[in-house]
DSSP file (Angstrom, degrees, kcal/mol; ACC not computed):
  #  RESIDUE AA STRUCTURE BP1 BP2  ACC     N-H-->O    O-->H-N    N-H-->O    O-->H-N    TCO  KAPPA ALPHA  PHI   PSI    X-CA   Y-CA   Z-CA
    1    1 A X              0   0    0      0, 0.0   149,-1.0     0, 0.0     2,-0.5   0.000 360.0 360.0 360.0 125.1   92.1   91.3   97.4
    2    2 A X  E     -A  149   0A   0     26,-0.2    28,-4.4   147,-0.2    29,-1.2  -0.802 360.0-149.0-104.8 130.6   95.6   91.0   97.8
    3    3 A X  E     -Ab 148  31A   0    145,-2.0   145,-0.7    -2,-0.5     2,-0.3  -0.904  13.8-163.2 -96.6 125.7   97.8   94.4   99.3
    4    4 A X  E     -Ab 147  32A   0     27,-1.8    29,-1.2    -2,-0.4     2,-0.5  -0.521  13.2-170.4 -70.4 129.8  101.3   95.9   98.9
    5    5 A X  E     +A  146   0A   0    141,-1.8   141,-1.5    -2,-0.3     2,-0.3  -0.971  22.1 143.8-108.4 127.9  102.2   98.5  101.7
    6    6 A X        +     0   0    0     -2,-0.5    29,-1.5   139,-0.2     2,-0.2  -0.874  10.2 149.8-102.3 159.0  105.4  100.5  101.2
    7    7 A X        +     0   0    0     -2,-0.3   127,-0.3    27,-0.3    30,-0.2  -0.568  52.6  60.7-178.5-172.9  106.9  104.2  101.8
    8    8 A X        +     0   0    0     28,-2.0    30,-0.2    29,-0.7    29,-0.1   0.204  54.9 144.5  12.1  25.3  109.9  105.8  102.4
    9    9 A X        +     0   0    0     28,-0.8     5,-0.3    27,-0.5    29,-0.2   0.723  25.3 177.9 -58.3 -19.7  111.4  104.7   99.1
   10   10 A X    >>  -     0   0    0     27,-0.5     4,-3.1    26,-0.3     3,-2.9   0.679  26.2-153.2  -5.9  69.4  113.3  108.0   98.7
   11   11 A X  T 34  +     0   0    0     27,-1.1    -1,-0.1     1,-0.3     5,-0.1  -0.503  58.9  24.2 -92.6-179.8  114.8  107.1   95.9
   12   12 A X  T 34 S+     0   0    0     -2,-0.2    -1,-0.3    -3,-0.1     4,-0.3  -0.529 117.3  62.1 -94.6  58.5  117.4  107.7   94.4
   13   13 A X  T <4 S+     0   0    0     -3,-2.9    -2,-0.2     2,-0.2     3,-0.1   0.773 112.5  27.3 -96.8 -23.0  118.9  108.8   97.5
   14   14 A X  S  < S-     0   0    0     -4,-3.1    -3,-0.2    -5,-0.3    -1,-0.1   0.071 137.1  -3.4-132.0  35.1  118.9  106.1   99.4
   15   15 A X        -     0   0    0     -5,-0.2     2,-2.3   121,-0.1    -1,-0.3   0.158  67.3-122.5 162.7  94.5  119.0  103.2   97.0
   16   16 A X  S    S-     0   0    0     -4,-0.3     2,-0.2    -3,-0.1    -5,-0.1   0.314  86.5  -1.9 -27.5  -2.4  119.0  103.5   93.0
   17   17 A X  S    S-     0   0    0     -2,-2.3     2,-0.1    -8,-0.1     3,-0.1  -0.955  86.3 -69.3-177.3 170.5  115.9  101.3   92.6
   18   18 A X        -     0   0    0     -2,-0.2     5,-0.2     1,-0.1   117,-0.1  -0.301  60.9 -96.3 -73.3 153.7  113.3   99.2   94.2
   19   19 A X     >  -     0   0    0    115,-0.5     4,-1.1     1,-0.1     3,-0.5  -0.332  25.4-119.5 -68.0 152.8  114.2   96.2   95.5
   20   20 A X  H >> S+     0   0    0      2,-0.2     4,-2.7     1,-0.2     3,-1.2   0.909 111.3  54.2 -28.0 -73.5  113.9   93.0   93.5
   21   21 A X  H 3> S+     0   0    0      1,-0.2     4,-0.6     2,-0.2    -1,-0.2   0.862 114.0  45.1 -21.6 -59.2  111.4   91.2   96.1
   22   22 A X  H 34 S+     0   0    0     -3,-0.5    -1,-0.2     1,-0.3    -2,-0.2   0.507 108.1  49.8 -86.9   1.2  109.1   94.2   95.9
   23   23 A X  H X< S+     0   0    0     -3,-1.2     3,-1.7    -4,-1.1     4,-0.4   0.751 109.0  57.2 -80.5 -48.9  109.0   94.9   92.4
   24   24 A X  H >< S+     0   0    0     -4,-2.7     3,-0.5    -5,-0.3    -2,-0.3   0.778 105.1  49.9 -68.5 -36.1  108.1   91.1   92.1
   25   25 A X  T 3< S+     0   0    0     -4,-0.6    -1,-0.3     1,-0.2     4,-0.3  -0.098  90.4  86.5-120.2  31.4  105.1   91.5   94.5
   26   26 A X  T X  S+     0   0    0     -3,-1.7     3,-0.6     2,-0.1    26,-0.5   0.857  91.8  45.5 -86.4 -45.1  103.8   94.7   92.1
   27   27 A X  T <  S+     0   0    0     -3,-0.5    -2,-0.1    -4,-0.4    -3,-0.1   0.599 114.1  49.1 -86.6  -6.7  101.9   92.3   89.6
   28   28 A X  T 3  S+     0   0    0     -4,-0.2    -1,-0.2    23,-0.0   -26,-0.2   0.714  92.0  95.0 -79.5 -20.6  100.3   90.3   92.4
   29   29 A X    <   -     0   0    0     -3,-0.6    23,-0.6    -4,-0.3     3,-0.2  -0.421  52.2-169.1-105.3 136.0   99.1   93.4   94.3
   30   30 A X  S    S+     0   0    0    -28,-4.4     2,-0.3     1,-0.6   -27,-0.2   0.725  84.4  22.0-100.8 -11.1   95.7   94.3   93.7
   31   31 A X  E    S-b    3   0A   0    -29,-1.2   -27,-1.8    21,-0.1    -1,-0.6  -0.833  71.3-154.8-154.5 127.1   95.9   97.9   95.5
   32   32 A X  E     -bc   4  54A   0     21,-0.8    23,-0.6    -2,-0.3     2,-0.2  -0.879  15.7-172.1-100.9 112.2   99.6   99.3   95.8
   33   33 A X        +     0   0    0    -29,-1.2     2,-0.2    -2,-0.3    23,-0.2  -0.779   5.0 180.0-106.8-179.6   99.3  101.9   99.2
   34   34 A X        -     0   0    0     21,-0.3    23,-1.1    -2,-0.2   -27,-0.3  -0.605  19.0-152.4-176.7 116.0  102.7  103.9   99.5
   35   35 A X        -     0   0    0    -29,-1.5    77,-0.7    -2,-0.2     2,-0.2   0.040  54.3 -78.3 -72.7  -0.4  102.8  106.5  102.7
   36   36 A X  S    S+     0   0    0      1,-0.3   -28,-2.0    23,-0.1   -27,-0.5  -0.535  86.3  96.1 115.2-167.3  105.3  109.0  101.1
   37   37 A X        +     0   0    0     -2,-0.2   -28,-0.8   -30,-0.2   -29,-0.7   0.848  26.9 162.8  29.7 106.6  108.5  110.1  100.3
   38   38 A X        -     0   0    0     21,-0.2     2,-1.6   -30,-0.2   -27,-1.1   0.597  22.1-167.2-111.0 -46.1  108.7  109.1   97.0
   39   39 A X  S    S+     0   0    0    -29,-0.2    24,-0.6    20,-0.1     2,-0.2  -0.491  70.6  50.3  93.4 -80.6  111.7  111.5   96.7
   40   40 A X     >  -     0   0    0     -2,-1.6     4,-0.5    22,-0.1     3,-0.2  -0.707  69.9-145.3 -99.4 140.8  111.4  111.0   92.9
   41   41 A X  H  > S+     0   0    0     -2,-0.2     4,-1.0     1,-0.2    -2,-0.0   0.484  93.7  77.0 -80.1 -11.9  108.6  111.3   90.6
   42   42 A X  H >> S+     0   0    0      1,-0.2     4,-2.1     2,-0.2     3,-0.8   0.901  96.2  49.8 -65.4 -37.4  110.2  108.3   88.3
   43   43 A X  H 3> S+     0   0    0      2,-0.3     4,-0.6     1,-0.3     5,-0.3   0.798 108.4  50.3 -91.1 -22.2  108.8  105.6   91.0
   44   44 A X  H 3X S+     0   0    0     -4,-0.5     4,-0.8     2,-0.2    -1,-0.3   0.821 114.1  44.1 -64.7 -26.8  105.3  106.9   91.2
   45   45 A X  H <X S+     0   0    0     -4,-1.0     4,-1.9    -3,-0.8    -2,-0.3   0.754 114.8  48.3 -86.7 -38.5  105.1  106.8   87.7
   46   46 A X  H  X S+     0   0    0     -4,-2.1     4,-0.6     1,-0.2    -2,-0.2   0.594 117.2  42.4 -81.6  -0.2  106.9  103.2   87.5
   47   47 A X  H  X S+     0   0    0     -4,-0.6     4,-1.9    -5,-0.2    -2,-0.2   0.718 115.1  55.7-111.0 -46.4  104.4  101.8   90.4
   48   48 A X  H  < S+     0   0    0     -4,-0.8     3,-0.2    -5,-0.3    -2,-0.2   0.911 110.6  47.1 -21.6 -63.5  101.4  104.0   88.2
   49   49 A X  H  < S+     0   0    0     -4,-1.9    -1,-0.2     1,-0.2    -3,-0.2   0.852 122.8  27.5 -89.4 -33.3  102.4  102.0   85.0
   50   50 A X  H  < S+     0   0    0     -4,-0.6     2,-0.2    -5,-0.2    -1,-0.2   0.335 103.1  85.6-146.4  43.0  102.4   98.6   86.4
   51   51 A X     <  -     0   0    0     -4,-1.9     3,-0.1    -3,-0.2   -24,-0.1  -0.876  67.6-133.7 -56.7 114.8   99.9   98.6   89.3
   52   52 A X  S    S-     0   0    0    -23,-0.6     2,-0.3   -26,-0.5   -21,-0.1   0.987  85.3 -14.5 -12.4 -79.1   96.5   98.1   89.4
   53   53 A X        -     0   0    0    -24,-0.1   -21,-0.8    -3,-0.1     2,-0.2  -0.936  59.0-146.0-146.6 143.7   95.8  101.1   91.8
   54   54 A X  B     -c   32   0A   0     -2,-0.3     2,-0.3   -23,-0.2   -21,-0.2  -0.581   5.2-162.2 -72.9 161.2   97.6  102.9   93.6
   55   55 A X        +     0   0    0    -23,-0.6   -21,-0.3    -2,-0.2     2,-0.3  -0.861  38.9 166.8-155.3  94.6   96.8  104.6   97.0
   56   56 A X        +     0   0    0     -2,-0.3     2,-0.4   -23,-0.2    15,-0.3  -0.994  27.1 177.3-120.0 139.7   99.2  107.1   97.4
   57   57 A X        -     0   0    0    -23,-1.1    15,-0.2    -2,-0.3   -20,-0.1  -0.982  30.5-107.5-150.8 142.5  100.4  110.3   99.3
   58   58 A X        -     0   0    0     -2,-0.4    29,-0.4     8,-0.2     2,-0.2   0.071  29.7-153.5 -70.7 158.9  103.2  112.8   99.6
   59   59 A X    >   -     0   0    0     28,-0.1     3,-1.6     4,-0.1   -21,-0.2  -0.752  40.7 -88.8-133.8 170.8  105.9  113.0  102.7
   60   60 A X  T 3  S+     0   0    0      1,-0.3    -2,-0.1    -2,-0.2   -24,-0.1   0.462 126.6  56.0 -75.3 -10.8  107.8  115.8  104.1
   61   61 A X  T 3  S+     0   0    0      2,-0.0    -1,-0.3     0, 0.0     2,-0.2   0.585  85.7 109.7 -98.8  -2.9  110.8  115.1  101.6
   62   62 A X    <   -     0   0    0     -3,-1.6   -22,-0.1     1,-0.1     5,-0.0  -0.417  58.2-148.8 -63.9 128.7  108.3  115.5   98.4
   63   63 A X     >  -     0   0    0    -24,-0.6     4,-1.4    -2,-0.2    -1,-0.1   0.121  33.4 -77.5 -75.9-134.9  108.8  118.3   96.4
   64   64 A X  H  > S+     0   0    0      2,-0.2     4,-1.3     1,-0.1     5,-0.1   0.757 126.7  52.3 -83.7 -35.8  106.2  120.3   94.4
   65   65 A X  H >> S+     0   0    0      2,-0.2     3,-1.2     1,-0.1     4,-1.0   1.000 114.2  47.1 -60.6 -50.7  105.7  118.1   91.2
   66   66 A X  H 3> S+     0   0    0      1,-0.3     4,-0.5     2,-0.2    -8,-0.2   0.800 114.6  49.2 -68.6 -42.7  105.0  114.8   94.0
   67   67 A X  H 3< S+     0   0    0     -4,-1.4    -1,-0.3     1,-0.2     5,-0.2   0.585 107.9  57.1 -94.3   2.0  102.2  117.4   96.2
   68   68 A X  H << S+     0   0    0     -4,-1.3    -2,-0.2    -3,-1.2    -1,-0.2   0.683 113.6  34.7 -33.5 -45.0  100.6  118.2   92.8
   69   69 A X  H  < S+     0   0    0     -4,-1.0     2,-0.2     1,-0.2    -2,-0.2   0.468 119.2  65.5-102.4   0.2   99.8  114.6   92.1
   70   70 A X     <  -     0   0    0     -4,-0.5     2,-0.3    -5,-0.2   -12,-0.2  -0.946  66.1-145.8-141.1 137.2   99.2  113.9   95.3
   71   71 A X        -     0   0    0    -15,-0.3    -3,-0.1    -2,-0.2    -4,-0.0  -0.457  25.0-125.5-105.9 143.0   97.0  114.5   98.1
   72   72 A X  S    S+     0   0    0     -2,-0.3    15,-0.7    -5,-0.2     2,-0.3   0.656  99.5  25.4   0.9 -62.7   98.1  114.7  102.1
   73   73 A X  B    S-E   86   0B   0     13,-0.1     2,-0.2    14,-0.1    13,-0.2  -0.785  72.3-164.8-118.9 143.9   95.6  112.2  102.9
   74   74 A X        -     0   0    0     11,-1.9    11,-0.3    -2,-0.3     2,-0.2  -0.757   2.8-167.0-135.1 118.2   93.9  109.4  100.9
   75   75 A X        +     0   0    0     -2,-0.2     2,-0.2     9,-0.2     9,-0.2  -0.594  14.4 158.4 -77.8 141.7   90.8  107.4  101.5
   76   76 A X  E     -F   83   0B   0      7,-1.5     7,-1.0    -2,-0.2     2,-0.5  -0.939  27.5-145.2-165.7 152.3   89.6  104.4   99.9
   77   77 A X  E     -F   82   0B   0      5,-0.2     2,-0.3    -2,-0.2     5,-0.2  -0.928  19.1-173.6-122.2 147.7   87.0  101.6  101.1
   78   78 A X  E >  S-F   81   0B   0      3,-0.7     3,-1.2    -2,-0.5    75,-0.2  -0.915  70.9 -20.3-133.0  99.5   88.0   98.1   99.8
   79   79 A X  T 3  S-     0   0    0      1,-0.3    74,-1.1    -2,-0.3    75,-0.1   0.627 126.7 -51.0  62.5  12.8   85.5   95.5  100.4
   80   80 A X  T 3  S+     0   0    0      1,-0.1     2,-0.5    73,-0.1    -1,-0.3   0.026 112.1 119.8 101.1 -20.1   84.0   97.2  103.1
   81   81 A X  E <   -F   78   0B   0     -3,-1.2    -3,-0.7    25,-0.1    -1,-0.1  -0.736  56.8-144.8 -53.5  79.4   87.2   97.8  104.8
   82   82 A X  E     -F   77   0B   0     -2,-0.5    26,-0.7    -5,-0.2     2,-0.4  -0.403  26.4-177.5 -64.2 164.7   87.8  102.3  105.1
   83   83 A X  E     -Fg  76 108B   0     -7,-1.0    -7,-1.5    24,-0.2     2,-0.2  -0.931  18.9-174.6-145.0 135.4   91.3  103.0  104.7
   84   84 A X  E     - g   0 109B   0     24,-2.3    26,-2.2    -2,-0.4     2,-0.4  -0.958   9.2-154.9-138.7 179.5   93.3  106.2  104.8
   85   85 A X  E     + g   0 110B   0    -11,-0.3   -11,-1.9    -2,-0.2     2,-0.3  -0.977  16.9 166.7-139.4 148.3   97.0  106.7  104.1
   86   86 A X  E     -Eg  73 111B   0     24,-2.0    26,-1.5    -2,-0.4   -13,-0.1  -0.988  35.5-136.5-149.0 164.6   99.1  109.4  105.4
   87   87 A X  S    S+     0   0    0    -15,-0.7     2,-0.4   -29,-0.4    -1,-0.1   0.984  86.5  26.4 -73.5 -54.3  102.8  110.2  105.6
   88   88 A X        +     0   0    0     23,-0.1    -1,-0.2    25,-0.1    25,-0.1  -0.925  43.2 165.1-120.3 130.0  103.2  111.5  109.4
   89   89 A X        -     0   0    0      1,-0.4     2,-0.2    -2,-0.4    -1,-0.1  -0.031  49.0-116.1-150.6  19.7  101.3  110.8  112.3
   90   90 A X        -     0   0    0      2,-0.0    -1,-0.4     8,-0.0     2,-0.3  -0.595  60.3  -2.5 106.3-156.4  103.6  112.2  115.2
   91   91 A X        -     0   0    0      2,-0.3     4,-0.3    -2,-0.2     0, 0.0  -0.687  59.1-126.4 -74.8 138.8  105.4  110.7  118.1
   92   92 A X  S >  S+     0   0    0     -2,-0.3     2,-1.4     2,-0.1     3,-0.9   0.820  89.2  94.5 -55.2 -25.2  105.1  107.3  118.7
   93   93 A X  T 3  S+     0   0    0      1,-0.2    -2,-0.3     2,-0.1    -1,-0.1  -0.644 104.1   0.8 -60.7 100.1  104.1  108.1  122.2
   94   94 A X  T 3> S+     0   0    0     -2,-1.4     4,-2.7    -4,-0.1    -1,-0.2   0.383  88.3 139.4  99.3  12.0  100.1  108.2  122.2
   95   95 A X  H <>  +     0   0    0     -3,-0.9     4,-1.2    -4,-0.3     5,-0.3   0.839  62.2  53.6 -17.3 -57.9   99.8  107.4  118.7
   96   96 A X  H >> S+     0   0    0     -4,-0.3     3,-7.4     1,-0.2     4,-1.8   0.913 114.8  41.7 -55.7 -78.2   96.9  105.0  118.8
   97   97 A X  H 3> S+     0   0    0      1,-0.4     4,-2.8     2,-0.2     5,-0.2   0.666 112.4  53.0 -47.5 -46.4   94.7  107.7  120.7
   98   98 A X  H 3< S+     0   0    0     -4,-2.7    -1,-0.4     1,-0.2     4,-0.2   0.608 118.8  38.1 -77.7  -2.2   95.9  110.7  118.5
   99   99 A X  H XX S+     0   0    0     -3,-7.4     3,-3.6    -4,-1.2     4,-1.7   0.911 114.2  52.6 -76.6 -49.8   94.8  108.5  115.1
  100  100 A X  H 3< S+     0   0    0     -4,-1.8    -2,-0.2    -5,-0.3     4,-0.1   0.855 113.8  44.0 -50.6 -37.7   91.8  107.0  116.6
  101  101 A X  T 3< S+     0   0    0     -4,-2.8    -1,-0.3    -5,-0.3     3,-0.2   0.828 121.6  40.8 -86.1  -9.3   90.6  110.6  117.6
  102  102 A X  T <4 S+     0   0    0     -3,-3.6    -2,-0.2    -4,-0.2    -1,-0.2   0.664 122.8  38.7 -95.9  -7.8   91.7  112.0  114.0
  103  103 A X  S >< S+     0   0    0     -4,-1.7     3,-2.6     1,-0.1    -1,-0.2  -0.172  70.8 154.9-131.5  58.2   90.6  109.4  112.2
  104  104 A X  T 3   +     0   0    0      1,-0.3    -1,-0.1    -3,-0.2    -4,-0.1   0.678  69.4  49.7 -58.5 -16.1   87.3  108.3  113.8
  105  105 A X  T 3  S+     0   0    0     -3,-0.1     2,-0.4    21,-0.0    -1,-0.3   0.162  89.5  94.3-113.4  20.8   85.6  106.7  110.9
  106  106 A X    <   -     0   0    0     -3,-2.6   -23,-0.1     1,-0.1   -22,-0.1  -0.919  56.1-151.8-137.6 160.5   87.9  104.4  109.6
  107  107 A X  S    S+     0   0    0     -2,-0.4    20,-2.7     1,-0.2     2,-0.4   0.948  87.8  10.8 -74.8 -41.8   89.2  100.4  109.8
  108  108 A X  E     -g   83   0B   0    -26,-0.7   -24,-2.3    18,-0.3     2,-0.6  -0.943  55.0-164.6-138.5 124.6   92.9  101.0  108.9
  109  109 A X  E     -g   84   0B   0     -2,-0.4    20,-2.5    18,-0.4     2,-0.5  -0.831  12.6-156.1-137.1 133.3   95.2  103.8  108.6
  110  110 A X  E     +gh  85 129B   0    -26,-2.2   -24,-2.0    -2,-0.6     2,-0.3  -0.812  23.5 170.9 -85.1 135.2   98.6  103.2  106.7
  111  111 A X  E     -g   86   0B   0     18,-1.4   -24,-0.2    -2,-0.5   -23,-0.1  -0.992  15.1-178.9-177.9 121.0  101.3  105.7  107.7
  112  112 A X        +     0   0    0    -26,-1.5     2,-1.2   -77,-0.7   -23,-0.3   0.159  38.4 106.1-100.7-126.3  105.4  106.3  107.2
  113  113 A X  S    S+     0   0    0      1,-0.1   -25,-0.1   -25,-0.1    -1,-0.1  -0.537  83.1  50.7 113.1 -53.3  107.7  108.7  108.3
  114  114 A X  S    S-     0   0    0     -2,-1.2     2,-0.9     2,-0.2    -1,-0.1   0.402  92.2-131.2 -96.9   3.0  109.9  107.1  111.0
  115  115 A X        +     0   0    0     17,-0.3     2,-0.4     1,-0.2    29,-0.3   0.011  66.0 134.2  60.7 -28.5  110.8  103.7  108.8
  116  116 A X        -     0   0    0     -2,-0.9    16,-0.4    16,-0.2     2,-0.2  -0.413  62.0-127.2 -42.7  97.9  109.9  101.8  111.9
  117  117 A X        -     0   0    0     -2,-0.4     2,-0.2    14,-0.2    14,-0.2  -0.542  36.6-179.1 -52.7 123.7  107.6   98.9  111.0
  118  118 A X        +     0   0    0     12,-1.2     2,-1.3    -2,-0.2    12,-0.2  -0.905  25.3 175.2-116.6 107.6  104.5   99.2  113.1
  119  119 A X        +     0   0    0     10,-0.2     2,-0.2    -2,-0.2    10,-0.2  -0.870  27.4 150.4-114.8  95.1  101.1   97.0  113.6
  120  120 A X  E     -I  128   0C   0      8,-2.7     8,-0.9    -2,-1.3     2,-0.4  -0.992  36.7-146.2-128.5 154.3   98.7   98.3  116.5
  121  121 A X  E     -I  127   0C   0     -2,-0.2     6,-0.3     6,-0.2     5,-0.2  -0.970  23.2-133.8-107.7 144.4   95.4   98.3  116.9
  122  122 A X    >   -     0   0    0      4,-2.0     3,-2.2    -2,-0.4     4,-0.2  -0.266  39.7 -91.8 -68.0 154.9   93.7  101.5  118.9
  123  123 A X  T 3  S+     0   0    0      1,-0.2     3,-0.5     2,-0.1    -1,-0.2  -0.252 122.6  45.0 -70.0 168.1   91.4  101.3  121.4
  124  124 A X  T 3  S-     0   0    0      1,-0.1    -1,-0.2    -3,-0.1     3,-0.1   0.201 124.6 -89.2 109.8 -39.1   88.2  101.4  118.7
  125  125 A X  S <  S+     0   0    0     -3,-2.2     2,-0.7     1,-0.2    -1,-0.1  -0.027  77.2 148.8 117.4 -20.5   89.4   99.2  116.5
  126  126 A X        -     0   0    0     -3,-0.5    -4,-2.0    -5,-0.2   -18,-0.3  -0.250  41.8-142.2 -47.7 102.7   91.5  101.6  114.1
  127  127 A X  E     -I  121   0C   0    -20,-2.7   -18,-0.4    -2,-0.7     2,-0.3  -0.060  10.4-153.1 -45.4 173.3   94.5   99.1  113.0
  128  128 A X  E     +I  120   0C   0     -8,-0.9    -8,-2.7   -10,-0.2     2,-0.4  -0.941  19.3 173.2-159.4 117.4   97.6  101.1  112.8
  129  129 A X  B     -h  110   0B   0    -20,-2.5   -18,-1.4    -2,-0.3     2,-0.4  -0.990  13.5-176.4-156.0 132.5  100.6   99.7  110.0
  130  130 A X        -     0   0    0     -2,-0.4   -12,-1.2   -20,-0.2     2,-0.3  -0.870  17.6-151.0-135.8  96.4  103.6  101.5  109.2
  131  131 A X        -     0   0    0     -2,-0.4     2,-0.4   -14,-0.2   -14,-0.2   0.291  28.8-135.4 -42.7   9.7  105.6   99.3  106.3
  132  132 A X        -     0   0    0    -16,-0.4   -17,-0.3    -2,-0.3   -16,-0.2  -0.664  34.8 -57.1  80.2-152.0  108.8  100.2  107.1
  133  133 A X        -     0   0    0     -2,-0.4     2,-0.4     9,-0.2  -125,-0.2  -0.755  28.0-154.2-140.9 108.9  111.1  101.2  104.5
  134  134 A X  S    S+     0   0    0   -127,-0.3  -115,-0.5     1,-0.2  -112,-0.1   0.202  94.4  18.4-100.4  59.6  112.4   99.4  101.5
  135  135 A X  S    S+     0   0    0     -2,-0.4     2,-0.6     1,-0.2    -1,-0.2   0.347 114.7  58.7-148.7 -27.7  115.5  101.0  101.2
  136  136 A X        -     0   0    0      1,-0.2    -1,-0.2     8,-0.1     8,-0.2  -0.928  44.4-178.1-128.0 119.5  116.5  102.8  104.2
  137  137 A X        +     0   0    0     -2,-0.6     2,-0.3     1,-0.2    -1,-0.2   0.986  17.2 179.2 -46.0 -69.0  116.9  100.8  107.3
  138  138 A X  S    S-     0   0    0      1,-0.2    -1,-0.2    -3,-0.1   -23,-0.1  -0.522  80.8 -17.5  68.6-112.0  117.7  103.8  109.1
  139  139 A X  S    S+     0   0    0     -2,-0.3     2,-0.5    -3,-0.1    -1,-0.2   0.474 116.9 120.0 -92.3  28.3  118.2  102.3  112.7
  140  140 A X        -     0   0    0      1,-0.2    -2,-0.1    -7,-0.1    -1,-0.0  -0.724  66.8-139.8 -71.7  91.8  116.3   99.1  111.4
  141  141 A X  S    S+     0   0    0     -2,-0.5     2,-0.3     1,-0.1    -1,-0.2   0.807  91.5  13.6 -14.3 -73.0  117.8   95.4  111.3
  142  142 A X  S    S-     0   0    0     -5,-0.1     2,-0.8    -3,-0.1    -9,-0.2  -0.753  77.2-116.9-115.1 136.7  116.0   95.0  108.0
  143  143 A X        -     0   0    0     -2,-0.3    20,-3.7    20,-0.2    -9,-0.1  -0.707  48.8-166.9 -76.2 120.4  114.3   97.0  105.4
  144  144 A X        -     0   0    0     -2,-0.8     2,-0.3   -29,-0.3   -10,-0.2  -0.444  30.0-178.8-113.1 175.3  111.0   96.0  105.2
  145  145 A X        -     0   0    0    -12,-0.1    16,-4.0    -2,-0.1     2,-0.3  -0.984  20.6-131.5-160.6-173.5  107.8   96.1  103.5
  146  146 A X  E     -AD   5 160A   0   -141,-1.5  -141,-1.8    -2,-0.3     2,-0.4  -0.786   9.1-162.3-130.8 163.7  103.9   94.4  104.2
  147  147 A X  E     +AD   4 159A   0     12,-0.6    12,-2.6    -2,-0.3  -143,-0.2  -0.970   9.4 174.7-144.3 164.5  101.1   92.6  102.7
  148  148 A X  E     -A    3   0A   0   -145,-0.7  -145,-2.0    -2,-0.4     2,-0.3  -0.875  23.7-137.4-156.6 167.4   97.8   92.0  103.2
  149  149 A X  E     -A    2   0A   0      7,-5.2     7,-0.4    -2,-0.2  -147,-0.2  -0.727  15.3-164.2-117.5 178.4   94.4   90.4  102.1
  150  150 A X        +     0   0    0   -149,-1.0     2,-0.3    -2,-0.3     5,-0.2  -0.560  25.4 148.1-147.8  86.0   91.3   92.2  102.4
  151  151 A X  B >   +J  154   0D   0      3,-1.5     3,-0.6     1,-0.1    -2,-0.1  -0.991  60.3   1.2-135.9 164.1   88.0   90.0  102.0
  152  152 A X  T 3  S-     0   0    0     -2,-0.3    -1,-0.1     1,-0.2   -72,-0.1   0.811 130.1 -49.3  49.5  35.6   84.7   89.9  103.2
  153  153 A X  T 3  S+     0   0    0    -74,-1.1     2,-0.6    -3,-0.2    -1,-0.2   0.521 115.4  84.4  80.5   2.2   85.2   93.0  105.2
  154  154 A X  B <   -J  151   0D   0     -3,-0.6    -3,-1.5   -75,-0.1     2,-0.5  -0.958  68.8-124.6-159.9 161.6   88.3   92.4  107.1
  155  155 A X        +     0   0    0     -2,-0.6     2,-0.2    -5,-0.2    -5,-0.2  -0.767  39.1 171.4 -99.9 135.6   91.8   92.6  106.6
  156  156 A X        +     0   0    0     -2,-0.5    -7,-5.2    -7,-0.4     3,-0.2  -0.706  47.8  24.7-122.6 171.3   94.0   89.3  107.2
  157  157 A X        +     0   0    0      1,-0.2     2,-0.4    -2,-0.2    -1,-0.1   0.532  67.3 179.1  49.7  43.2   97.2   87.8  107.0
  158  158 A X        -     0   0    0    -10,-0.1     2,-0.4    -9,-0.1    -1,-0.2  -0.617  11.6-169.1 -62.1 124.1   99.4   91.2  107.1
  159  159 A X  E     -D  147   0A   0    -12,-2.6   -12,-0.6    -2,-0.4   -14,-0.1  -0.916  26.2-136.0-137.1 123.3  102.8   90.4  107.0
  160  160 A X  E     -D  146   0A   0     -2,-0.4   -14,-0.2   -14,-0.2   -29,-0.0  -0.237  21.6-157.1 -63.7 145.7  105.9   92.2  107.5
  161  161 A X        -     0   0    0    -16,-4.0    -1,-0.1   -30,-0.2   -18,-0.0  -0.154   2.4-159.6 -96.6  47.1  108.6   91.3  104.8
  162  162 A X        -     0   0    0      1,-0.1   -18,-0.3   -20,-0.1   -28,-0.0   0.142  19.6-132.8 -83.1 122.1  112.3   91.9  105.8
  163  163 A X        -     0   0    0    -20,-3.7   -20,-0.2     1,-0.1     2,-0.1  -0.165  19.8 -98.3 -67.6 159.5  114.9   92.3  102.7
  164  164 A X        -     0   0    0      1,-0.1    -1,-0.1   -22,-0.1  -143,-0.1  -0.632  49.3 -86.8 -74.0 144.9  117.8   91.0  102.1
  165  165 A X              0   0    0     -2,-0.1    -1,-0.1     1,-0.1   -23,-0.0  -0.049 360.0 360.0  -1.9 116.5  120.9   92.9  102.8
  166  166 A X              0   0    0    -31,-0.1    -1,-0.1    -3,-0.1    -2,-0.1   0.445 360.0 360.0 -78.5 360.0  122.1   95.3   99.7
């Protein structure tokens, strides 16, 4: 089972559309996650229409239409693999421990906020993966975004993507 990570897209403030690359990896993706800030309700609805699934969850810049249709948190098990997603998960200082202890029962938790691409695992096991952002650098070389597989109970091959320059 092949996965998309994104979030921060906040369009269309900080780039009038998705980039090319990641729009290209939409009809490959068998599960779409996206960690928040959407910004807009057109790109939840264009990721909606021509996704599989989505996994998705509102960020501190969503308004009220975006935390109607979407919840804080989301869980989902994929192959045996739990998942959660959430937008904000604090300072990067003591991260691991403060997921691992909020999120004791799960393999992976996907997470935005800070644009900062991140892959840890906690002590426990909880992975830890923050796509980036593919649209706002912010203090970032590259705007990024990740994939993964998921079979037979464990997640491989995650790889950050970096875009090209706009």
């Amino acid at each position: 089972m092949r996965l998309l990570l994104t979030t921060d897209t906040h369009l269309p403030k900080r780039a009038k559309q998705l980039p090319e690359p990641l729009l290209a990896e939409l009809p490959r993706a068998d599960v779409v996650f996206h960690a928040g800030d959407w910004v807009d309700t057109a790109t939840l609805d264009l990721l909606e229409a021509r996704c599989r699934r989505v996994v998705g969850v509102y960020g501190n810049n969503d308004g009220p239409v975006l935390r109607a249709r979407l919840p804080e948190v989301a869980y989902t098990e994929l192959d045996g693999v739990r998942f959660a997603v959430v937008h904000e998960t604090g300072p990067a200082q003591g991260r691991e421990a403060r997921c691992a202890a909020r999120f004791p029962d799960l393999d992976v938790l996907v997470f935005g906020h800070s644009h900062i691409p991140w892959d840890t695992t906690a002590p426990g096991g909880l992975r830890l993966l923050n796509p980036g952002s593919p649209t706002d650098r912010r203090r970032q070389p590259h705007c990024t975004y990740m994939t993964a597989t998921v079979a037979d109970g464990l997640l491989t091959d995650v790889q950050l993507h970096r875009l090209p320059p706009r």
